[in-house]
C-alpha positions as CSV (number, residue, x, y, z in Angstrom):
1,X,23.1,-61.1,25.9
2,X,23.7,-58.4,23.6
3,X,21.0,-55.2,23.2
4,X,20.1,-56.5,19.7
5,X,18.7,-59.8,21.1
6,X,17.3,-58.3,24.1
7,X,14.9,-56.2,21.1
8,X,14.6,-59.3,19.6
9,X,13.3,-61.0,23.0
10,X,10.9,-58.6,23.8
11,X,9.7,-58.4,20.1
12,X,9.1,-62.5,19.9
13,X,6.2,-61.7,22.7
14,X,4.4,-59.1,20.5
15,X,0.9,-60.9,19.2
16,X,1.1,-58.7,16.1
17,X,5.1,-59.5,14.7
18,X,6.1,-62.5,12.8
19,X,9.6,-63.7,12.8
20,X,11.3,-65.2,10.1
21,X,14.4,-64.7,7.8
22,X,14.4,-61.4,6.0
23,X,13.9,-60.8,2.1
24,X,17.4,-59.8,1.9
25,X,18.8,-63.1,3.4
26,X,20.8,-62.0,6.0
27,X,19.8,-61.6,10.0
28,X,16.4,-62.3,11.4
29,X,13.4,-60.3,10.7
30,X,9.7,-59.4,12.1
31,X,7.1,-59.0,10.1
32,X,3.5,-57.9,10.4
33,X,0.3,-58.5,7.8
34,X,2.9,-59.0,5.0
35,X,5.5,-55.9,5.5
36,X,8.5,-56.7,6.9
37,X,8.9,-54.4,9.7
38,X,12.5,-54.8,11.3
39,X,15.2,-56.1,10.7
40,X,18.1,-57.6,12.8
41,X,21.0,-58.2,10.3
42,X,24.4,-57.4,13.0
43,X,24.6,-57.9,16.9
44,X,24.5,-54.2,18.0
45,X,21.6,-52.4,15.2
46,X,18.5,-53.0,13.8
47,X,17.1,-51.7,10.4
48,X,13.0,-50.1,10.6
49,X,10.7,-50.3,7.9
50,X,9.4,-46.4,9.2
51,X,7.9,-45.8,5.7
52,X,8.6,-42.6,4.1
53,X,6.1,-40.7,5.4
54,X,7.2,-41.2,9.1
55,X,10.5,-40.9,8.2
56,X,10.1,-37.1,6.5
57,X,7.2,-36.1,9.7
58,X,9.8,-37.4,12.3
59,X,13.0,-36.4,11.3
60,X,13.9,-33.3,13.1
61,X,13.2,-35.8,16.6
62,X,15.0,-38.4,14.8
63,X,18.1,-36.5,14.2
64,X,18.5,-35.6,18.0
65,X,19.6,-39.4,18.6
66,X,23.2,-40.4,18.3
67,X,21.4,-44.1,18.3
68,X,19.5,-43.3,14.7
69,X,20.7,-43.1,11.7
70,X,18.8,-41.8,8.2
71,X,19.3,-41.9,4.9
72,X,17.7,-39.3,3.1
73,X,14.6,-40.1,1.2
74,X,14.6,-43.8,2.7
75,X,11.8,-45.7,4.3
76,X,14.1,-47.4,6.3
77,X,15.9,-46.3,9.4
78,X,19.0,-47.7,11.5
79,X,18.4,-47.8,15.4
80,X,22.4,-48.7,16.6
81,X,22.0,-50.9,19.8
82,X,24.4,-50.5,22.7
83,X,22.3,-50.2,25.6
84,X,18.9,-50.6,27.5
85,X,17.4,-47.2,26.2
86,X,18.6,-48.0,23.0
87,X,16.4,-50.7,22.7
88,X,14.0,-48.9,24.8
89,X,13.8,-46.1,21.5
90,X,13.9,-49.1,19.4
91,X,10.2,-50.9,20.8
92,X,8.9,-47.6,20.6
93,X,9.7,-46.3,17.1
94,X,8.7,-51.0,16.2
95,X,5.4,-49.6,17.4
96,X,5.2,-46.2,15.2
97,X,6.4,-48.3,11.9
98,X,3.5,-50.7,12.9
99,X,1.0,-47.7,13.3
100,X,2.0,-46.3,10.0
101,X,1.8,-49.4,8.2
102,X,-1.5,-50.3,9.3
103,X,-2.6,-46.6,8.5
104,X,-1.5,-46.7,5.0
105,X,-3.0,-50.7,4.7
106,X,-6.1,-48.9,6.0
107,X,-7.9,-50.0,9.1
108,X,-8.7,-53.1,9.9
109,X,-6.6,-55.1,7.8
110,X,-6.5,-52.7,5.1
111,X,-7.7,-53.3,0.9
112,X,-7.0,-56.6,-0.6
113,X,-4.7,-54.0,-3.2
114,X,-2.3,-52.7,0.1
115,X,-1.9,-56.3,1.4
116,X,-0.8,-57.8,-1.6
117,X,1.5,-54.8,-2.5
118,X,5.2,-56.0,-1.6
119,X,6.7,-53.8,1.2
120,X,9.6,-52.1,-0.1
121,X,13.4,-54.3,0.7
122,X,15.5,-53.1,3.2
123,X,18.6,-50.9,1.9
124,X,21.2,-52.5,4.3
125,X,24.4,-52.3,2.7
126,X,26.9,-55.1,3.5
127,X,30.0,-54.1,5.0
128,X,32.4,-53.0,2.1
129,X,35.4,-55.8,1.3
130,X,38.8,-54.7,3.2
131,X,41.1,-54.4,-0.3
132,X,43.7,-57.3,-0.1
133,X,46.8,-56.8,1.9
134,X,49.4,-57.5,-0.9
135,X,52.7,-60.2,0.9
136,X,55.1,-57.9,2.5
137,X,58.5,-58.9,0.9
138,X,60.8,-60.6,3.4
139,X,62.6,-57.7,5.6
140,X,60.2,-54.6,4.6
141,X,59.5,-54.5,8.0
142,X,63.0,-54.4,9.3
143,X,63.6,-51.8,6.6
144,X,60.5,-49.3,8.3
145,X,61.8,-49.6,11.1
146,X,65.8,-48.4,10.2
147,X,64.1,-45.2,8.3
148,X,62.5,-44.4,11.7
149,X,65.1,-44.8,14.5
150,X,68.8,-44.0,13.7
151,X,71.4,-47.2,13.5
152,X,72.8,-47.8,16.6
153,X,69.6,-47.1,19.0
């Protein structure tokens, strides 16, 4: 079982998380009152909804983890999974993002305005296209390899 569903485990038993597919279509996503929340779109990282706010207050301790990685001026955050304290950072900053969403919905539920206002999509960038290998014509190889070792060897 890989780190990223171990998170995703443990997150399935919170009272306060919906899952469901994300917005953006690809992975698995938990949501809470409206907002998605996280997101699971690979097998070793998970995207957070932090919102902006938590992002810019917590970025100095954010920046002391090799597991985190920030965009600047983004909501969203990237929590790379290898490991049990990986995940361990992950449940804890799951429960910041849910703090700070509940804070700017306002207690209990928040205004009818916050909880129909769309939480912002997650800025996960699919992995680039590798550029096409153009067909190697027949004995290149052969030929790379007489321009590095001399005839005869």
């Amino acid at each position: 079982m890989t780190a990223a569903h171990r998170a995703m485990t443990l997150l399935e038993s919170w009272p306060n998380l919906v899952s469901g597919p994300p917005k953006c279509t690809v992975g698995q996503a938990f949501a809470s009152a409206g907002h998605e929340i996280v997101h699971f779109h690979t097998a070793d990282s998970a995207d957070l909804h932090l919102t902006s706010t938590a992002v810019e207050r917590l970025l100095p301790q954010l920046r002391h983890s090799s597991a985190i990685r920030v965009r600047p001026g983004a909501s969203w955050i990237t929590v790379l999974l290898d490991c049990d304290s990986d995940v361990e950072l992950l449940l804890v900053l799951v429960s910041v993002a849910l703090k700070e969403h509940s804070e700017e919905n306002g207690e209990g539920g928040g205004s009818e305005e916050a909880r129909r206002r769309p939480s912002l999509p997650c800025d996960w960038e699919r992995p680039a296209e590798l550029p096409a290998v153009p067909a190697a014509r027949p004995g290149a190889a052969r030929r790379m390899v007489d321009r590095l070792m001399p005839h005869g060897h």
